[in-house]
N, C-alpha and C positions, 0 to 999 in steps of 0.2 A: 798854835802848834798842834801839829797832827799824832794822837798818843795811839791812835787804833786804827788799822792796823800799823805796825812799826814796819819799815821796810829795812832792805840790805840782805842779802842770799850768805854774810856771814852770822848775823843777829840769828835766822832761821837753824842754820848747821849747829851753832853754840847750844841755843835754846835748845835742842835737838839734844845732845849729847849730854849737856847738865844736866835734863829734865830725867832723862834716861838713868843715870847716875845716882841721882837721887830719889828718885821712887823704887831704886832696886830695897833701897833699906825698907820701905815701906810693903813692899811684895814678901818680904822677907817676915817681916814681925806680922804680920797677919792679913726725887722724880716720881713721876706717876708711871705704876705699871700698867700695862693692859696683854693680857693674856691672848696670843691669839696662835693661829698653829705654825710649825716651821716652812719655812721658803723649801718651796722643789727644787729652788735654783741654787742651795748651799750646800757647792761641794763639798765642802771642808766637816759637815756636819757625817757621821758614819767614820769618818777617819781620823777626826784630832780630837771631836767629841761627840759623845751623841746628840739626837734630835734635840734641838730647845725646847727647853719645857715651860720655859717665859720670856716672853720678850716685852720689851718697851722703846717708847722713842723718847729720844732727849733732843729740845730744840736748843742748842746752843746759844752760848749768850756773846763767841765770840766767831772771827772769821777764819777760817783758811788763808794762811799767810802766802802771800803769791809765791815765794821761791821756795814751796814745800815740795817734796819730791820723794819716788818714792827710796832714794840713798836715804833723806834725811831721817825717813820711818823708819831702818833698817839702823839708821846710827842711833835711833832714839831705843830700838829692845836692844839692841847692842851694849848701849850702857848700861842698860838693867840688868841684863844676863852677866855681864862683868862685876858690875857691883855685887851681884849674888854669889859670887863664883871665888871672889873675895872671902867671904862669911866663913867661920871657923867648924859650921856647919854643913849640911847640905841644903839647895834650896830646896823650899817647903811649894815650890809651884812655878811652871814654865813659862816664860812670856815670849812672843813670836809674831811676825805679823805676814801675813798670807794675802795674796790675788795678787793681780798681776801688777798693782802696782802696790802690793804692801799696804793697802787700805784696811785691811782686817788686822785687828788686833786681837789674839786669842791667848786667854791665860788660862791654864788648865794646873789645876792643882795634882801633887806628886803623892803624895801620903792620904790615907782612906781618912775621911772622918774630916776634909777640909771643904769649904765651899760648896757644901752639898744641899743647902736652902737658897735662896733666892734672898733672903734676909743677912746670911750671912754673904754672900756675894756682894749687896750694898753696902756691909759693913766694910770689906775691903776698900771698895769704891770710895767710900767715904774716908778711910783711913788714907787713899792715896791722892783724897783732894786737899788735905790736911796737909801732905806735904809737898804736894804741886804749887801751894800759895808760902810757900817758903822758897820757890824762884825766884831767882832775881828778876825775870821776866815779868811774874807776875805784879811785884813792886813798882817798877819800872812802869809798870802802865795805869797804875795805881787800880791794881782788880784783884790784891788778895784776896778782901773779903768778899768776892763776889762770884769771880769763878771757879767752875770745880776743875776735877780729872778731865771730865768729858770737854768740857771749854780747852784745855789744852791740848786734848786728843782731837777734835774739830781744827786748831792753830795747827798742827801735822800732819793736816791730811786725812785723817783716818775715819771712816765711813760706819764702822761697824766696830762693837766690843764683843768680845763673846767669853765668858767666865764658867769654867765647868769642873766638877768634881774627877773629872777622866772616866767618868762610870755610866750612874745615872742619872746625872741634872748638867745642866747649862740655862743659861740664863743671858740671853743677846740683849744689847744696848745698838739701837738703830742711832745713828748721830746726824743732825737737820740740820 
């Protein structure tokens, strides 16, 4: 029986929406680097945040599920922004995904004094693979304890993470 990748363009839109859903709480409550300089080719860099001041690549441990699209990237910040938008607060950081088919995923924090290291942007990272392995998805393929955020961000499509302060840091995650 074939566990990876799962197929059906409805398992994709669900995955999509739950995952969304559930990582808003995670956005909410709070790899090997290698330093190299920003891409000429990122528009978005000057406009949603500044130049990356780090980046790394993460080689994925899972696939691009065929029926990803870029609706289903659009359904998946969807749920996060909804779930945040629930909170009795306001959210503490944006989540959004940009190009022309929604491959960028950009999270820029709201209030000074958030995600303004490169250490504290993995601790995020890590706080929302913590509870991306509380999917039923990830069960279902039996890879909680195995993939992170970035494995399910590769499962959507999404090519590129970029985490910034709104000010002076950003820190890009390249996804292989």
């Amino acid at each position: 029986m074939r566990l990876w990748p799962p197929a059906g363009r409805r398992f994709c839109a669900a995955a999509a929406i739950l995952a969304g859903a559930v990582l808003g709480g995670a956005i909410l409550a709070g790899l090997t680097a290698v330093a190299t300089p920003a891409s000429a080719d990122d528009r978005h860099a000057g406009y949603y945040y500044p130049d990356p001041t780090s980046r790394e690549t993460y080689t994925a441990r899972s696939f691009t599920l065929p029926e990803t699209s870029r609706k289903s990237r659009i359904a998946f910040v969807t749920g996060i922004t909804s779930e945040q938008n629930k909170a009795p607060y306001p959210p503490t950081a944006a989540i959004f995904a940009k190009g022309s088919e929604a491959e960028k995923l950009i999270i820029v924090a709201l209030d000074e004094g958030r995600i303004d290291t490169v250490y504290r942007a993995r601790a995020i990272f890590a706080q929302m693979t913590a509870v991306a392995r509380l999917l039923p998805v990830f069960s279902e393929l039996g890879v909680e304890d195995y993939f992170t955020f970035f494995d399910l961000a590769k499962m959507l499509g999404f090519e590129q993470i970029t985490i910034s302060n709104g000010r002076d840091f950003a820190h890009q995650v390249l996804i292989q």
